[in-house]
C-alpha positions as CSV (number, residue, x, y, z in Angstrom):
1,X,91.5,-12.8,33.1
2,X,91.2,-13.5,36.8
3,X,91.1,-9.5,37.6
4,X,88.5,-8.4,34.6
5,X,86.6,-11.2,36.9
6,X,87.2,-10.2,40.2
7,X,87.0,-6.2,38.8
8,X,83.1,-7.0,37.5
9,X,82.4,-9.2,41.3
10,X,83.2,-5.9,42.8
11,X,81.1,-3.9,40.7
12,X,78.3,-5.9,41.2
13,X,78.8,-5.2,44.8
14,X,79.1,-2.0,44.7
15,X,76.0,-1.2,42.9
16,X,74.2,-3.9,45.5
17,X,75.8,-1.3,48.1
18,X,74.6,1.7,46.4
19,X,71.1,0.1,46.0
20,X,71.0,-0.2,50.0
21,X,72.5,3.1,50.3
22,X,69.0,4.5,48.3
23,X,67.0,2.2,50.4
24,X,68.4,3.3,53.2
25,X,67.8,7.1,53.1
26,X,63.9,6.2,51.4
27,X,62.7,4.3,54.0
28,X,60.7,5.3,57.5
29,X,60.1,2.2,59.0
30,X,62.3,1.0,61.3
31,X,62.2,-2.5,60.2
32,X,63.1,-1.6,56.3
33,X,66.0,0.6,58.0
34,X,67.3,-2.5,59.7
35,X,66.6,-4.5,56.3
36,X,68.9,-2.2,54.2
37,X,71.4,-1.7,56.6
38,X,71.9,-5.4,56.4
39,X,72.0,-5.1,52.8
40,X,74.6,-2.3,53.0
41,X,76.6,-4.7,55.5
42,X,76.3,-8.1,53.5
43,X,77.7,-6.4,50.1
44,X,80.7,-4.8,52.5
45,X,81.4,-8.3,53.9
46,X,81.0,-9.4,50.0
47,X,83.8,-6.5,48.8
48,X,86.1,-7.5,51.7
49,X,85.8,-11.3,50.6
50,X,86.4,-10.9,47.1
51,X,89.5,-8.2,47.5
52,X,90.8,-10.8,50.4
53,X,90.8,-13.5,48.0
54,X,92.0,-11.7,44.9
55,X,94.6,-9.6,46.8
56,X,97.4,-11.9,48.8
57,X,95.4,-9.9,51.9
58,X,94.2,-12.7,53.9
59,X,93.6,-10.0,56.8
60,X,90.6,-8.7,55.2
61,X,89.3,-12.3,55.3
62,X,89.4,-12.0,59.0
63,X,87.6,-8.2,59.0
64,X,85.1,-9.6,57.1
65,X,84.5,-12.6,59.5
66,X,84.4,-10.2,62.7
67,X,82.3,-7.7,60.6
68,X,79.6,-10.8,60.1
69,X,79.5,-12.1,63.3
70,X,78.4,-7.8,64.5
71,X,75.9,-8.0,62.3
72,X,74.2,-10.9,63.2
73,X,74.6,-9.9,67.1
74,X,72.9,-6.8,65.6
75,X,69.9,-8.8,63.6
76,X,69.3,-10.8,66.6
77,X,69.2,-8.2,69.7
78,X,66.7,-5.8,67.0
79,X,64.6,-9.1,66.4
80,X,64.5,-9.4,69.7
81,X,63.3,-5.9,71.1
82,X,61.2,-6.0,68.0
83,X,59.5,-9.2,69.6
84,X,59.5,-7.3,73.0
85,X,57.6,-4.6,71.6
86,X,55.3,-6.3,70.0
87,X,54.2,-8.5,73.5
88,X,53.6,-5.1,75.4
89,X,51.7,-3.5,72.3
């Protein structure tokens, strides 16, 4: 029962990645780039948690960790030059 659970929490991730995937390659601003990407990123993390936890794989716990902390260094130093941008505009 566990794995028809874990099997439809995957799913849903997966069509939350393809969803970024289409927002990714219909977008032109930068910002909504940056926006789905994190999308595409946060349902990866998601996919690595969930097969971590339902798979005896606790190393994919840790990928997922290393893989969250990127993508905030990445939100942050984009935020940033966004800011920096906007001062000299």
């Amino acid at each position: 029962m566990m794995q028809v659970f874990w099997g439809l929490v995957i799913l849903a991730l997966l069509l939350a990645l393809l969803t970024g995937l289409v927002a990714i390659l219909s977008r032109n601003s930068t910002v909504e780039w940056v926006m789905a990407a994190q999308l595409l990123g946060t349902s990866g993390v998601g996919i690595l948690l969930v097969l971590g936890v339902s798979l005896p794989l606790p190393v994919l716990v840790d990928v997922a960790l290393v893989l969250v902390v990127l993508a905030v260094l990445v939100t942050a130093v984009f935020t940033r030059r966004q800011a920096q941008r906007g001062q000299h505009d």
